[in-house]
C-alpha positions as CSV (number, residue, x, y, z in Angstrom):
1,X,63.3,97.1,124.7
2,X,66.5,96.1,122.8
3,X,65.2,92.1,122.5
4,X,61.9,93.7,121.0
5,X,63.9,96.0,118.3
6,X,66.1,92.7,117.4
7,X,62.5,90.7,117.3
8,X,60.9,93.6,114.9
9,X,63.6,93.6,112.7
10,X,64.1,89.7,112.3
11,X,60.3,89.8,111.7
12,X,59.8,92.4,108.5
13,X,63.1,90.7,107.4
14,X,61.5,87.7,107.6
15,X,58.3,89.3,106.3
16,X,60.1,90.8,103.2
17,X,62.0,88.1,101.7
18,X,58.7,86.4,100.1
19,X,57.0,89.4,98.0
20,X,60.6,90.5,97.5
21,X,61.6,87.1,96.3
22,X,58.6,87.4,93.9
23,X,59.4,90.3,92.5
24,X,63.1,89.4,91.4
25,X,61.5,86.3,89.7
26,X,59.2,88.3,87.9
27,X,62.2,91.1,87.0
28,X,64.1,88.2,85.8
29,X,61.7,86.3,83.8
30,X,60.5,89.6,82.0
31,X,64.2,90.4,81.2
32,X,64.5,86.8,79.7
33,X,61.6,86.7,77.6
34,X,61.3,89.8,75.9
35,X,63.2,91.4,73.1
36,X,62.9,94.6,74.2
37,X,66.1,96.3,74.8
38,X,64.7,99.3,77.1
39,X,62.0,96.1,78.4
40,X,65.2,94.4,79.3
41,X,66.9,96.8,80.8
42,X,64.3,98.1,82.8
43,X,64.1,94.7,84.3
44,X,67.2,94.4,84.8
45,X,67.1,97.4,87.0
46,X,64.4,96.2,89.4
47,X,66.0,93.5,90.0
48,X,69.8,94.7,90.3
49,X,67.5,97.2,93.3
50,X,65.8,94.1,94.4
51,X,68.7,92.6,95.1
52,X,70.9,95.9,96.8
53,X,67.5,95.9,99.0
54,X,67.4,92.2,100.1
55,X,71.5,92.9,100.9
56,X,70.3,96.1,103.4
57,X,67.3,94.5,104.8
58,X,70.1,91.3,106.1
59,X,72.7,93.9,107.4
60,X,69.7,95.3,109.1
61,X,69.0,92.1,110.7
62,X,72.8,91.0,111.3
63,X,73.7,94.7,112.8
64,X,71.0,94.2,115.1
65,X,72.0,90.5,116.6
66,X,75.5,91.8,116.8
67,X,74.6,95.1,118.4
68,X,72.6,93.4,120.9
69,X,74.3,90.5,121.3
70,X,71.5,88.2,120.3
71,X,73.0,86.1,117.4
72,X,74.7,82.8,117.8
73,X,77.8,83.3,115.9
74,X,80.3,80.5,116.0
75,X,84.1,80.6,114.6
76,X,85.3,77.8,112.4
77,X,88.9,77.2,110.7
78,X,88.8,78.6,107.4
79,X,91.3,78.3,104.9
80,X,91.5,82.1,104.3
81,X,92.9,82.0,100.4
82,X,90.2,79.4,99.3
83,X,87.6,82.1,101.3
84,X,88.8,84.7,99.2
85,X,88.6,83.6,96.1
86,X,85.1,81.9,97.0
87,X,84.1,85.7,97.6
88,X,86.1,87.3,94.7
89,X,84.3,84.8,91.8
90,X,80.9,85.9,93.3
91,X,81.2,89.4,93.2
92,X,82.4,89.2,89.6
93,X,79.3,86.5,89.2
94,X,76.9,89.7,90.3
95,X,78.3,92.9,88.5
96,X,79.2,91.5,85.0
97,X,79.8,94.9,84.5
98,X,83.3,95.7,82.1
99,X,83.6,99.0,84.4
100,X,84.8,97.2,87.1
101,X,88.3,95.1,87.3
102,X,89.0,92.9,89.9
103,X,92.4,91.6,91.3
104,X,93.2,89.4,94.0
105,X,96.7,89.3,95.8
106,X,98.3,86.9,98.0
107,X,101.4,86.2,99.3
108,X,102.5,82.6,98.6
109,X,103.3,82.0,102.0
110,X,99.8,82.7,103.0
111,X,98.5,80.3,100.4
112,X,97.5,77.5,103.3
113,X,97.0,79.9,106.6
114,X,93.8,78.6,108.4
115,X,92.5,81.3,110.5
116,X,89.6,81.0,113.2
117,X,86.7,82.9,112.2
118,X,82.7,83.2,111.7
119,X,82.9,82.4,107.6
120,X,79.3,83.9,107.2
121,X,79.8,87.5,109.2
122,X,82.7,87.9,106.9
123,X,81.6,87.4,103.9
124,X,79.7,89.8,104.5
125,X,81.6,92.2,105.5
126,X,84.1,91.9,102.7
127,X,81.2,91.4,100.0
128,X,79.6,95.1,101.8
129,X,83.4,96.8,101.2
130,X,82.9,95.2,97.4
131,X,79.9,96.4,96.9
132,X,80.5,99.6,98.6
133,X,83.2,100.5,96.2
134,X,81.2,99.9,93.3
135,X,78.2,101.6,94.2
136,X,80.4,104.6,95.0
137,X,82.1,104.5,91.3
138,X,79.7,104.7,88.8
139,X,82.0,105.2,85.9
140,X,84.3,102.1,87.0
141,X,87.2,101.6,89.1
142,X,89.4,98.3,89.9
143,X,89.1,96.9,93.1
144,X,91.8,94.8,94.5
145,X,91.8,92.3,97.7
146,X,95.4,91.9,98.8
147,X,96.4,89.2,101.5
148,X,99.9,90.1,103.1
149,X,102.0,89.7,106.0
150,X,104.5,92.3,107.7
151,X,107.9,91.5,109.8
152,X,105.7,90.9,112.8
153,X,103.8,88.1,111.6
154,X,100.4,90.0,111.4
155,X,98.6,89.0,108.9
156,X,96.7,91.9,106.4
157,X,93.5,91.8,104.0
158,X,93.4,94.9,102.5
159,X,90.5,96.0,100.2
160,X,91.1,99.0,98.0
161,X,89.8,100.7,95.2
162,X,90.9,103.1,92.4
163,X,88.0,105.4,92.2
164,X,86.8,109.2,93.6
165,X,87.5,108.2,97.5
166,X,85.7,109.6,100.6
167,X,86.3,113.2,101.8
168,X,88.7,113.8,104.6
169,X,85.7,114.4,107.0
170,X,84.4,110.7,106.2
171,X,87.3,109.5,106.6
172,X,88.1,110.7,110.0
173,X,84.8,109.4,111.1
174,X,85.0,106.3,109.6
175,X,88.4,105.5,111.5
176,X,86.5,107.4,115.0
177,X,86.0,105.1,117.9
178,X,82.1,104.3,118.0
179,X,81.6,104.8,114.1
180,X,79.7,101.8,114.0
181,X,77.3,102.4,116.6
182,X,76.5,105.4,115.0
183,X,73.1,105.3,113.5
184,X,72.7,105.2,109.9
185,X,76.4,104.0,109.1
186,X,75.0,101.4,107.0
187,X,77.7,99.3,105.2
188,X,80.7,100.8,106.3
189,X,79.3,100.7,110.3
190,X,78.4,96.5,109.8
191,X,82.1,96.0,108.7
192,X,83.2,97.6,111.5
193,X,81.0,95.4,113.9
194,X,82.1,92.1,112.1
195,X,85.7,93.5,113.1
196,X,85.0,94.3,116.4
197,X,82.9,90.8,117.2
198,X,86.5,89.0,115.6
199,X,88.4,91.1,118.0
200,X,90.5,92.2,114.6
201,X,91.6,95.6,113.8
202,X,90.5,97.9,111.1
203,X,91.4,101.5,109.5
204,X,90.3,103.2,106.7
205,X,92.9,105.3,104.1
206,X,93.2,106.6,101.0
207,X,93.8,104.2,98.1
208,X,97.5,104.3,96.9
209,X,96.2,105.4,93.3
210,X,93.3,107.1,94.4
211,X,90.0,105.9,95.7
212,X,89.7,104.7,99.5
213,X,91.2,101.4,100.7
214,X,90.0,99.7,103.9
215,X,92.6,97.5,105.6
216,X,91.9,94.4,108.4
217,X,94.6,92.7,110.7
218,X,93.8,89.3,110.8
219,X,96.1,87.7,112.7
């Protein structure tokens, strides 16, 4: 039964991506064509949604293989600084949005670590917190990514956010054991499962200046 679900959902995410594809192109090339302000931005908006779609349908997919242990995931050395960075430019690539600041942090003497790690999983992990944090603060926030290291040699990414946070209720779930087999966790649940696959630790706080702030050891 659990090889069928992970078969379904691989197939209508499959199945989606063309007539979804098709209507992104068509969202795009009305937006570029036409000098229509409310035209524009109505285009705009199908395909900012066509997009925020496509993301869900692949966490679908990817919580599935990792749930029930059908994807083959493989860890790679990654330069972690050069990963972050990769990740930061592209986020700022999709929102374009002057709401939204964006800061990255990290310490010098992390500038070279290499870590082991499945580049793909977190990528998407760290682009859902992103995204997360934005879709949660529409009137703008700044979102930082910090890379640290404490007296122990543990090695930190911390994503946090300065907008209207998560109530304490959330956040005691979010930090519960089993959060991310819960069903209908969605972004905050596949995070978790990226963590747990890595064998890292994660924990969920309130943001130093408000907002909520999600923090990973690494190392």
């Amino acid at each position: 039964r659990e090889e069928e679900r992970t078969e379904w959902i691989a197939g209508v995410s499959h199945d989606i991506r063309t007539p979804l594809a098709i209507v992104m192109g068509n969202a795009e090339m009305i937006a570029a064509s036409t000098r229509e302000e409310e035209v524009r931005q109505r285009a705009k908006s199908i395909e900012t949604q066509g997009i925020r779609l496509r993301r869900l349908v692949d966490n679908l997919n990817l919580s599935g293989k990792l749930e029930f242990g059908a994807g083959k995931f493989e860890k790679k050395k990654v330069r972690i600084s050069r990963f972050l960075r990769k990740t930061l430019t592209e986020i700022m690539n999709q929102t374009e949005d002057d709401r939204y600041r964006f800061a990255l942090e990290i310490e010098d003497s992390l500038q070279d670590l290499e870590l082991y790690f499945n580049e793909d999983l977190v990528e998407r992990a760290v682009m859902n917190l992103l995204h997360n944090a934005i879709r949660h603060n529409a009137d703008g926030c700044k979102i930082e990514m910090r890379l640290y290291q404490d007296s122990k040699n543990h090695v930190f990414l911390k994503l946090s956010d300065t907008g209207k946070g998560v109530s304490k209720e959330l956040l005691r779930r979010l930090n519960s054991r089993g959060y991310e087999w819960e069903f209908g966790t969605g972004q905050h649940g596949l995070v978790k499962q990226v963590a747990d696959w890595h064998r890292w630790k994660l924990f969920f706080t309130n943001g130093e200046q408000g907002g909520l702030a999600c923090t990973i050891r690494l190392k």
